[in-house]
PyMOL Python script that loads the backbone (N, CA, C, O; Angstrom):
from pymol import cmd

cmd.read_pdbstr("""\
ATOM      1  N   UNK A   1      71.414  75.985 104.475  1.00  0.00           N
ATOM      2  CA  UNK A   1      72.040  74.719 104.801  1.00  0.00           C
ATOM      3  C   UNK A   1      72.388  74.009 103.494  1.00  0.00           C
ATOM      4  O   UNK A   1      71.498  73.805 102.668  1.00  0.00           O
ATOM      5  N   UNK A   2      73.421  73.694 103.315  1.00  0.00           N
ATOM      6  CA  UNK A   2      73.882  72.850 102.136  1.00  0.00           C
ATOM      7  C   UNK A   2      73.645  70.721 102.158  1.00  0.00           C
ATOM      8  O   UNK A   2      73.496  69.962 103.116  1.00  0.00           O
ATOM      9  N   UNK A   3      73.700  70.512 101.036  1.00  0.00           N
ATOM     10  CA  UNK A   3      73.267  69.290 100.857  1.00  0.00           C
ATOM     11  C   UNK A   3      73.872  68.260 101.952  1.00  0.00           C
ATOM     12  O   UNK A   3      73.270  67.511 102.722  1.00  0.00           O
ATOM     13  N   UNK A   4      75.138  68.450 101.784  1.00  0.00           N
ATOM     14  CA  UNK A   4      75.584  67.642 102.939  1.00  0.00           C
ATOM     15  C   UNK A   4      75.202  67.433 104.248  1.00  0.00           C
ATOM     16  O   UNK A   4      74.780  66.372 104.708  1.00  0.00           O
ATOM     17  N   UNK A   5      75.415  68.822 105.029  1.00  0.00           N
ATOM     18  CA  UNK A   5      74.637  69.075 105.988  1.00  0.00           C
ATOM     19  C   UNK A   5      72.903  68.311 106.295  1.00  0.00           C
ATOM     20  O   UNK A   5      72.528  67.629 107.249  1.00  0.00           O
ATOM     21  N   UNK A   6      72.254  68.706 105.245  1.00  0.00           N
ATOM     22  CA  UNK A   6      70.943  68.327 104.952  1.00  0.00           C
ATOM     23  C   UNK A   6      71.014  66.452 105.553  1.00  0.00           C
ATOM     24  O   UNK A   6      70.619  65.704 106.448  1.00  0.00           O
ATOM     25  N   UNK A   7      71.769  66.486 104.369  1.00  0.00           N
ATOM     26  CA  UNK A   7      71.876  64.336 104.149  1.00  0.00           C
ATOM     27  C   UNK A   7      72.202  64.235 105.698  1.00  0.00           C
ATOM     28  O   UNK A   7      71.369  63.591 106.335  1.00  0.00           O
ATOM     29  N   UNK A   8      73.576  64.908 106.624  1.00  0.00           N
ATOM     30  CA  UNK A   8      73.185  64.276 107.822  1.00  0.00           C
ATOM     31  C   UNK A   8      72.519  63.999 108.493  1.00  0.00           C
ATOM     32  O   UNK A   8      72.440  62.933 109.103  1.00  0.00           O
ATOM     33  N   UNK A   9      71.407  65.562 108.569  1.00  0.00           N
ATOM     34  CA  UNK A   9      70.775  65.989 109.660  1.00  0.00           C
ATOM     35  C   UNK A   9      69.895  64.614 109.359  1.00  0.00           C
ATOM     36  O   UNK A   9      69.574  64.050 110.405  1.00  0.00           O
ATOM     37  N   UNK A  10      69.382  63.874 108.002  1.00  0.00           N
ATOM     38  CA  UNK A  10      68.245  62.913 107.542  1.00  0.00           C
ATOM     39  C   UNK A  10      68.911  61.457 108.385  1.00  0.00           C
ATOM     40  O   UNK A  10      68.147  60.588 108.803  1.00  0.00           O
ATOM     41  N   UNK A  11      70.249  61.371 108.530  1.00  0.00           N
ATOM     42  CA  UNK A  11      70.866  60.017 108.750  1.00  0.00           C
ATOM     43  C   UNK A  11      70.625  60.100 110.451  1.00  0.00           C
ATOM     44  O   UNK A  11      70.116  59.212 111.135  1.00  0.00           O
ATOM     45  N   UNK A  12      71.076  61.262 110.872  1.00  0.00           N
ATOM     46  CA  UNK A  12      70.801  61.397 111.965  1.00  0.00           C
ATOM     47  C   UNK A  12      69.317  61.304 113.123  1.00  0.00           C
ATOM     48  O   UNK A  12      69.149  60.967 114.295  1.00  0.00           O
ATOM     49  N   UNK A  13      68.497  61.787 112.059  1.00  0.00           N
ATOM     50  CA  UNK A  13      66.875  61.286 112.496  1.00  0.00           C
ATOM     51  C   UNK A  13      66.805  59.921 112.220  1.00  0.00           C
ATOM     52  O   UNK A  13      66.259  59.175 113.033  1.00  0.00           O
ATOM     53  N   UNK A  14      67.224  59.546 111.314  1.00  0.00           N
ATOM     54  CA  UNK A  14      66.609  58.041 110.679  1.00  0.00           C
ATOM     55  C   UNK A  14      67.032  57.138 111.631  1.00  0.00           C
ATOM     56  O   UNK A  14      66.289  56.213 111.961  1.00  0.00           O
ATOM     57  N   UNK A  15      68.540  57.337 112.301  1.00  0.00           N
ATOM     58  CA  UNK A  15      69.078  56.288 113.662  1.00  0.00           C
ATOM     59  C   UNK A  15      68.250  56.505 114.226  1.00  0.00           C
ATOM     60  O   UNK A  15      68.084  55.295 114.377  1.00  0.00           O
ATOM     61  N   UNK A  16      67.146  57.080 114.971  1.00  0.00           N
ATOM     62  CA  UNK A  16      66.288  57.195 115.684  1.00  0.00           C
ATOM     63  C   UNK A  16      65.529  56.329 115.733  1.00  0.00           C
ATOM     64  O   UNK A  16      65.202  55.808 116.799  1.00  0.00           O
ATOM     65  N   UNK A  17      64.940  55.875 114.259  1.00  0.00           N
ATOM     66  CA  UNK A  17      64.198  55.224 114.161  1.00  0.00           C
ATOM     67  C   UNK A  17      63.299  55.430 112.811  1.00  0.00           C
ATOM     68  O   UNK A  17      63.624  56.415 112.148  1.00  0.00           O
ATOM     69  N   UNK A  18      62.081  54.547 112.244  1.00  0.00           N
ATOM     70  CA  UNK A  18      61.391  54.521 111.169  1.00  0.00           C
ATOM     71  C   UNK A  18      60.705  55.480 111.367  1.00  0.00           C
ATOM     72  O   UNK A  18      59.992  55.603 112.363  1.00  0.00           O
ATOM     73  N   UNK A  19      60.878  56.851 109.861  1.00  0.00           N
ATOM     74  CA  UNK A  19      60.052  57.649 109.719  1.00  0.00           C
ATOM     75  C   UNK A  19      59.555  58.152 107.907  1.00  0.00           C
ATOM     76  O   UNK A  19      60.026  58.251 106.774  1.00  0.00           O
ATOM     77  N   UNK A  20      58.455  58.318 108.589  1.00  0.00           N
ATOM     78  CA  UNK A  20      57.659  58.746 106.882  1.00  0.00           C
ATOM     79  C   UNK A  20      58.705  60.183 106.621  1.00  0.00           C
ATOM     80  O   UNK A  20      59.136  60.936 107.494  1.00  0.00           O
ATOM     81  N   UNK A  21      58.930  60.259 105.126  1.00  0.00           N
ATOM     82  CA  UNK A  21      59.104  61.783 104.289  1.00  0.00           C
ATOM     83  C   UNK A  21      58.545  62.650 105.416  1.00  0.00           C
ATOM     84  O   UNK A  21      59.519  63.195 105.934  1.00  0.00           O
ATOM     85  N   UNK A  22      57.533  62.990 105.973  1.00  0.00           N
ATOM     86  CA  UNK A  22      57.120  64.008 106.618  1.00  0.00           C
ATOM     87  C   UNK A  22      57.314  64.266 107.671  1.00  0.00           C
ATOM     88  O   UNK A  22      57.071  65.408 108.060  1.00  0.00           O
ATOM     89  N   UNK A  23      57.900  63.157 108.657  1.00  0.00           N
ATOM     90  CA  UNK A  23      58.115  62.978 109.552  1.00  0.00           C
ATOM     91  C   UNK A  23      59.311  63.466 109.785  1.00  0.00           C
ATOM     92  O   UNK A  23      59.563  64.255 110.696  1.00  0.00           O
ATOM     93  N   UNK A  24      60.295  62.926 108.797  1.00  0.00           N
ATOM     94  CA  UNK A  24      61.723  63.222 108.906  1.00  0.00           C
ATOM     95  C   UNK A  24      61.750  65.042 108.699  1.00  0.00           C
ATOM     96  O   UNK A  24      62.279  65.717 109.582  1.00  0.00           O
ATOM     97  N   UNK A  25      61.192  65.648 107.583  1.00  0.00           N
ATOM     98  CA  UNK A  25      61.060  67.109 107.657  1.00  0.00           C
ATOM     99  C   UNK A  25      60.817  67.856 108.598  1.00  0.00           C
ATOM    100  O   UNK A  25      61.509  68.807 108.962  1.00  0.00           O
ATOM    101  N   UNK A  26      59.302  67.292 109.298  1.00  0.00           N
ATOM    102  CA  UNK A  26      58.827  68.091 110.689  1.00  0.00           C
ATOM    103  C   UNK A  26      59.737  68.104 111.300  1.00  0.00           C
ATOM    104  O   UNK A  26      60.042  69.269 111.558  1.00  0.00           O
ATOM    105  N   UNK A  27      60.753  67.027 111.933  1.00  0.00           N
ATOM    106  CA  UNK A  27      62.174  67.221 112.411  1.00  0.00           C
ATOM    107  C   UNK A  27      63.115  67.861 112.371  1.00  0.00           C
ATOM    108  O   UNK A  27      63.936  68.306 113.173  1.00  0.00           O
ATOM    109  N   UNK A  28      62.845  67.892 110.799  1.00  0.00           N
ATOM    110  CA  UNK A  28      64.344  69.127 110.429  1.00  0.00           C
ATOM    111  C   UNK A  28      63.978  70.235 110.473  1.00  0.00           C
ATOM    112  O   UNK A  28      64.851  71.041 110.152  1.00  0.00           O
ATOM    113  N   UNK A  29      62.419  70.918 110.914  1.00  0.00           N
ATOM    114  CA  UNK A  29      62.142  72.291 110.896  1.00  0.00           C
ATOM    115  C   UNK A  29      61.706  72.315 112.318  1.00  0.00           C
ATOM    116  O   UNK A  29      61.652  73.487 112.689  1.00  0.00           O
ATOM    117  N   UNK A  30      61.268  71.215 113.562  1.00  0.00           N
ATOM    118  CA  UNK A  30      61.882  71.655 114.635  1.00  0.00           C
ATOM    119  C   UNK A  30      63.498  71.798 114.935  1.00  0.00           C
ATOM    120  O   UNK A  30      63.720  72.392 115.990  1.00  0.00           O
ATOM    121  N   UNK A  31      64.411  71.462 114.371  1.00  0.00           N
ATOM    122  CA  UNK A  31      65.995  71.721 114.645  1.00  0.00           C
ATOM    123  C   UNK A  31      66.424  73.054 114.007  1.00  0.00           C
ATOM    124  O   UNK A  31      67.514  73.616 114.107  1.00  0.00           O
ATOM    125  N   UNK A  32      65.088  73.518 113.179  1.00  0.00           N
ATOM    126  CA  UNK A  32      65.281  75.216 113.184  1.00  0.00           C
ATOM    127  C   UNK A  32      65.784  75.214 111.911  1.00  0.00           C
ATOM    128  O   UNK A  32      66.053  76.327 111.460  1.00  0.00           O
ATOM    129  N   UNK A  33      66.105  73.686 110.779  1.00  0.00           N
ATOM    130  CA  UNK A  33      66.836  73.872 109.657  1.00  0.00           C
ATOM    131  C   UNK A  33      65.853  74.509 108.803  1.00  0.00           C
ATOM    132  O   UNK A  33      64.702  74.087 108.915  1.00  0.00           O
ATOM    133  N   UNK A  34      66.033  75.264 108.127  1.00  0.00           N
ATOM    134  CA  UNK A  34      65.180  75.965 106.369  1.00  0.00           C
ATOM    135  C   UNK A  34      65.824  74.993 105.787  1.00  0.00           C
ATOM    136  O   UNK A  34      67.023  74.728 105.868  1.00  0.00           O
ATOM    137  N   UNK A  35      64.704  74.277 104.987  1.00  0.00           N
ATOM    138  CA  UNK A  35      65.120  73.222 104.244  1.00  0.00           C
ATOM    139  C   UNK A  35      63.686  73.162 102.949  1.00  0.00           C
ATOM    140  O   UNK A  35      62.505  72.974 103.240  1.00  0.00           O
ATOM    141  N   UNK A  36      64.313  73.409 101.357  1.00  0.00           N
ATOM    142  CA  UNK A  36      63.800  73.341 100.682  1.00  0.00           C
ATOM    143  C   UNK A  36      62.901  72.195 100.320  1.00  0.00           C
ATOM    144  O   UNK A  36      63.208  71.150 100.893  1.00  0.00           O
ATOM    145  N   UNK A  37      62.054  72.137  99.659  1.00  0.00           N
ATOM    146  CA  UNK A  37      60.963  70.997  99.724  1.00  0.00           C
ATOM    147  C   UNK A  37      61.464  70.124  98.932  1.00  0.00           C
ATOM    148  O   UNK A  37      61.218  68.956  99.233  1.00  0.00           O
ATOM    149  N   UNK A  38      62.364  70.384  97.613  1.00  0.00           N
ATOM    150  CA  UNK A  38      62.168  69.849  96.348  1.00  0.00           C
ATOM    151  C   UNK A  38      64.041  69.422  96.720  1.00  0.00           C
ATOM    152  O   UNK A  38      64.607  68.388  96.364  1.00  0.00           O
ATOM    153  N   UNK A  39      64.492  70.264  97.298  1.00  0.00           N
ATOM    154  CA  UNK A  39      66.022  69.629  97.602  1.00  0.00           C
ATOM    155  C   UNK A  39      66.022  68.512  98.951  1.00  0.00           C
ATOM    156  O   UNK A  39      66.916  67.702  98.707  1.00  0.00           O
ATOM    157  N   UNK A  40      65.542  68.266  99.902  1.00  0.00           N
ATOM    158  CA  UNK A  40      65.266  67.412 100.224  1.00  0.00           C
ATOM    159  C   UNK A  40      64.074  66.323  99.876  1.00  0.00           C
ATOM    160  O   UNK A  40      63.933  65.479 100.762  1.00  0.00           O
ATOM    161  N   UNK A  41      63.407  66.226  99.021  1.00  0.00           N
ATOM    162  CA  UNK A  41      62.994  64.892  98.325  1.00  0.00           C
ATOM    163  C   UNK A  41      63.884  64.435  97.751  1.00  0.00           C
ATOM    164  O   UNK A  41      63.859  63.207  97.676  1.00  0.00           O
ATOM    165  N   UNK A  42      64.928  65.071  97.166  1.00  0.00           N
ATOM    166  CA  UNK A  42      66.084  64.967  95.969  1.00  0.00           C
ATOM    167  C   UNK A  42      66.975  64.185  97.141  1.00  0.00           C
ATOM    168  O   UNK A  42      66.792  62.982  96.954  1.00  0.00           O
ATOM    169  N   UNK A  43      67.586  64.325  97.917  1.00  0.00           N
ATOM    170  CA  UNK A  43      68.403  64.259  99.023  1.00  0.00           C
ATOM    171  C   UNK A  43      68.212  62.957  99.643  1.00  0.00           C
ATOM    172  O   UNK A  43      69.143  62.252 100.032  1.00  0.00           O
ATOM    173  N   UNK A  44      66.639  62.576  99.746  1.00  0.00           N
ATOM    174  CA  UNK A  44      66.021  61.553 100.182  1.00  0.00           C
ATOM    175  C   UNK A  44      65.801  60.384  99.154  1.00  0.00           C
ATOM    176  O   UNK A  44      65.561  59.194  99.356  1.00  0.00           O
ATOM    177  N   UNK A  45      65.904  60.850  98.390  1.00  0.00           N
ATOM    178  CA  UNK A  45      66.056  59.837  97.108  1.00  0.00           C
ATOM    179  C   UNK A  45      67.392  59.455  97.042  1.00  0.00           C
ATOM    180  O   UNK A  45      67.699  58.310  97.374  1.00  0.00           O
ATOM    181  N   UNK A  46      68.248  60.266  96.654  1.00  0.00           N
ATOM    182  CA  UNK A  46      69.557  59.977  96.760  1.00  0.00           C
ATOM    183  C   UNK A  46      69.984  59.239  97.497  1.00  0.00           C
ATOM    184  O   UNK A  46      70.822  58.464  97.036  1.00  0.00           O
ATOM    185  N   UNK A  47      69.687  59.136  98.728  1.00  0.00           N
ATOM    186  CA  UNK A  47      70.241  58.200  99.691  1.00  0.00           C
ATOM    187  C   UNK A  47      69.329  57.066  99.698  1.00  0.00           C
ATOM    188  O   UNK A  47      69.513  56.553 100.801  1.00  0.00           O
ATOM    189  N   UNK A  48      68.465  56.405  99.092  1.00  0.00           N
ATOM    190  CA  UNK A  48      67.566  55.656  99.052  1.00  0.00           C
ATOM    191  C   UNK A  48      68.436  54.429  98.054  1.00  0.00           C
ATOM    192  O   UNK A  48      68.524  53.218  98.256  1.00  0.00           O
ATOM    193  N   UNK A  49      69.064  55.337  96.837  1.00  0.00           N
ATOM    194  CA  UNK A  49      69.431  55.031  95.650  1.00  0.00           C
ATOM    195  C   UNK A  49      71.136  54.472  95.901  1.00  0.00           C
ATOM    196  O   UNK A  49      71.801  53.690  95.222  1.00  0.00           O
ATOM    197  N   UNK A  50      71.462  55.167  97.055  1.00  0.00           N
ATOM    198  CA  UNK A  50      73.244  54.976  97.575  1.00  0.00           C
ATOM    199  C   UNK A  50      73.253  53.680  97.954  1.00  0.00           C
ATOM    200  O   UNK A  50      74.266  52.981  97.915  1.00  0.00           O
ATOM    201  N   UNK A  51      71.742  53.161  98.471  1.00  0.00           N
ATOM    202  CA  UNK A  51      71.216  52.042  99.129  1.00  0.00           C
ATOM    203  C   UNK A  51      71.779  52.191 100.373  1.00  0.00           C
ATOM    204  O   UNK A  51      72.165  51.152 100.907  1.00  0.00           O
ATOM    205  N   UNK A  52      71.960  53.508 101.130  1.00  0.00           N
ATOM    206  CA  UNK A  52      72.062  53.751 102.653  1.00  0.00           C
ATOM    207  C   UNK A  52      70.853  53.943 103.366  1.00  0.00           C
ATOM    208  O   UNK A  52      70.865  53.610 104.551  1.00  0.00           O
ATOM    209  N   UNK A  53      69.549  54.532 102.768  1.00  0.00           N
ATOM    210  CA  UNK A  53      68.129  54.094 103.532  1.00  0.00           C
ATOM    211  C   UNK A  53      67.746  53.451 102.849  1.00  0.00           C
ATOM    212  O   UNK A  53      68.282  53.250 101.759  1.00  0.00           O
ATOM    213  N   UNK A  54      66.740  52.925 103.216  1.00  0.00           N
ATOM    214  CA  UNK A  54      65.558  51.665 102.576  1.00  0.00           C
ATOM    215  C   UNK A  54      64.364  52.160 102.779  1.00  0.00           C
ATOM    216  O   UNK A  54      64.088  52.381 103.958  1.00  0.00           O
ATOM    217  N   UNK A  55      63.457  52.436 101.879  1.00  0.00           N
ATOM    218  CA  UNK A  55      61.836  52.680 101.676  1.00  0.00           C
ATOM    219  C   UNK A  55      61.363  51.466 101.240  1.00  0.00           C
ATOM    220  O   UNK A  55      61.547  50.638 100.347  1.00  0.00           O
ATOM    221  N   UNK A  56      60.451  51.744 102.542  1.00  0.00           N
ATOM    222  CA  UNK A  56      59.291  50.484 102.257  1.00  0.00           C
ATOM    223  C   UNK A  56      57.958  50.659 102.797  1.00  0.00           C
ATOM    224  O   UNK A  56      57.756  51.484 103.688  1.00  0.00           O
ATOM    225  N   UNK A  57      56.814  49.767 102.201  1.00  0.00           N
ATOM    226  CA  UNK A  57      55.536  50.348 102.722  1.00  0.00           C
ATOM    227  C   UNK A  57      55.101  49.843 103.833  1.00  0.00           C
ATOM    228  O   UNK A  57      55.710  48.863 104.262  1.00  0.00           O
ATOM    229  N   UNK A  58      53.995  50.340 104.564  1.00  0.00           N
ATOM    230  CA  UNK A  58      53.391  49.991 105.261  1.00  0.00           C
ATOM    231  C   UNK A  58      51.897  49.981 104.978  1.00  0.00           C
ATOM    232  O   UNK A  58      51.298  50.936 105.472  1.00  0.00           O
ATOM    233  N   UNK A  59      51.298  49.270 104.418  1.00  0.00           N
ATOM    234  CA  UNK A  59      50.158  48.786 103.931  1.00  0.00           C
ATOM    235  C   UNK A  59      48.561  49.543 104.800  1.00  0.00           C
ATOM    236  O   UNK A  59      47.545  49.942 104.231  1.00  0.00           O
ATOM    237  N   UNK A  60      48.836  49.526 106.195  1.00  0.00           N
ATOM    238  CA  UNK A  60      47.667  50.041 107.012  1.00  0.00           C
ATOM    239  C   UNK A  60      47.825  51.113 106.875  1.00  0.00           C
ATOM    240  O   UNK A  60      46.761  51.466 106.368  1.00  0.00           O
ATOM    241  N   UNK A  61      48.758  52.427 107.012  1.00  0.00           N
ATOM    242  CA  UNK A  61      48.784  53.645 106.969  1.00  0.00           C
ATOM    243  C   UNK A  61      48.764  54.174 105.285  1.00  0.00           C
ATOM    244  O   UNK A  61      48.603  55.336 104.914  1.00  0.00           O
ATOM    245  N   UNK A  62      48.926  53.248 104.616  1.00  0.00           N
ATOM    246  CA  UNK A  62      48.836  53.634 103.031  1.00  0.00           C
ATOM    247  C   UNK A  62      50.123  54.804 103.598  1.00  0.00           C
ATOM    248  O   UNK A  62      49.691  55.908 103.930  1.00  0.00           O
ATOM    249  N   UNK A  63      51.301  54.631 103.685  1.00  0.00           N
ATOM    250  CA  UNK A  63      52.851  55.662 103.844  1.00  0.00           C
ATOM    251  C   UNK A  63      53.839  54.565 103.450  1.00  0.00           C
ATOM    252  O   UNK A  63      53.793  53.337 103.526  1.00  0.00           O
ATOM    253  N   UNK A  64      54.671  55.362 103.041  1.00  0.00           N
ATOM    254  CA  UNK A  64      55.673  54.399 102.496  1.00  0.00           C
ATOM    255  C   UNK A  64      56.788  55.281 103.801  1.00  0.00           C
ATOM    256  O   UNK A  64      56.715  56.500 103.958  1.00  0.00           O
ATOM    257  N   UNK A  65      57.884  54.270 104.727  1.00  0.00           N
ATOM    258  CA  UNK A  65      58.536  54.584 105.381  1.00  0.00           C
ATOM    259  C   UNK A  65      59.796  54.290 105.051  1.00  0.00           C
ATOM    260  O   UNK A  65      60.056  53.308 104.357  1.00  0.00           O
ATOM    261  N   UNK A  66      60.815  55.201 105.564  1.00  0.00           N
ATOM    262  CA  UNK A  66      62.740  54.963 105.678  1.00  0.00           C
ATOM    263  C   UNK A  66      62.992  55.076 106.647  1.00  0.00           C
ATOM    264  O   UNK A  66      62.454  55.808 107.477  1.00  0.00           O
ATOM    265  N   UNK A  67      64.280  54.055 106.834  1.00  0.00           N
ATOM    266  CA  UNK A  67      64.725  53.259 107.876  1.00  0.00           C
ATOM    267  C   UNK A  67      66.423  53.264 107.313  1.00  0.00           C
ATOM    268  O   UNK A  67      66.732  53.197 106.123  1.00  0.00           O
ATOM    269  N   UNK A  68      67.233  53.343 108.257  1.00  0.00           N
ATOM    270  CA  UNK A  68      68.755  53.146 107.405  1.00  0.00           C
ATOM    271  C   UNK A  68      68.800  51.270 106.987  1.00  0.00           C
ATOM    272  O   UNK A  68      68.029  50.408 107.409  1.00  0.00           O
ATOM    273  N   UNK A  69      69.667  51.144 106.290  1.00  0.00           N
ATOM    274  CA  UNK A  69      69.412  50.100 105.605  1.00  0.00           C
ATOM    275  C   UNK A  69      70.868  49.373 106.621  1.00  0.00           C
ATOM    276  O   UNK A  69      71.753  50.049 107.146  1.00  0.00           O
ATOM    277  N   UNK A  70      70.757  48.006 106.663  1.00  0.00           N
ATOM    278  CA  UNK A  70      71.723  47.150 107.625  1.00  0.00           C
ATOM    279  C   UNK A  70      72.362  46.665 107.074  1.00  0.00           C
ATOM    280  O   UNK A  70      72.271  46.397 105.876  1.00  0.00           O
ATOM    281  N   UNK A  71      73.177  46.423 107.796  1.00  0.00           N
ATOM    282  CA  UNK A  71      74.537  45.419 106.890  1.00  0.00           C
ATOM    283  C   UNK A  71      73.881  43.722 107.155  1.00  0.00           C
ATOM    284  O   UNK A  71      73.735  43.225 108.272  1.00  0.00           O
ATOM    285  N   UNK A  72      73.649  43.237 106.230  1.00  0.00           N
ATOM    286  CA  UNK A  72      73.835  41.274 107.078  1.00  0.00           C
ATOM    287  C   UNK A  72      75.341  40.391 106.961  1.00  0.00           C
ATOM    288  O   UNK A  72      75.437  39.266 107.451  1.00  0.00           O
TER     289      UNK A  72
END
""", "prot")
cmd.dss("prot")
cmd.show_as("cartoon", "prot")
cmd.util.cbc("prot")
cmd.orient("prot")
């Protein structure tokens, strides 16, 4: 699966709703994708950095979560 592909399949979980790094993966390897470990952190950063998701913590679970980021 190539990067692009990848970045959707992440935009596409994330409309779903708020999920941890691990969360969003377990997802992409029930949808059957092979998806490298180190190219999607990269992928997930990237879009963090586009300022199209937003990471932020959640203090009780000690996890930091992404969420797509909103227009105001």
């Amino acid at each position: 699966m190539n990067k692009e592909e990848i970045r959707n399949k992440i935009l596409e979980i994330l409309s779903k709703g708020d999920k941890t790094s691990t969360q969003i993966r377990d997802e992409l390897l029930e949808m059957g994708e092979e998806v490298n470990l180190m190219e999607f952190r990269k992928i997930l950063a990237d879009l963090v950095r586009e300022g199209i998701v937003e990471k932020y913590p959640v203090y009780e679970q000690r996890k930091f979560y992404f969420r797509l980021k909103t227009k105001h």
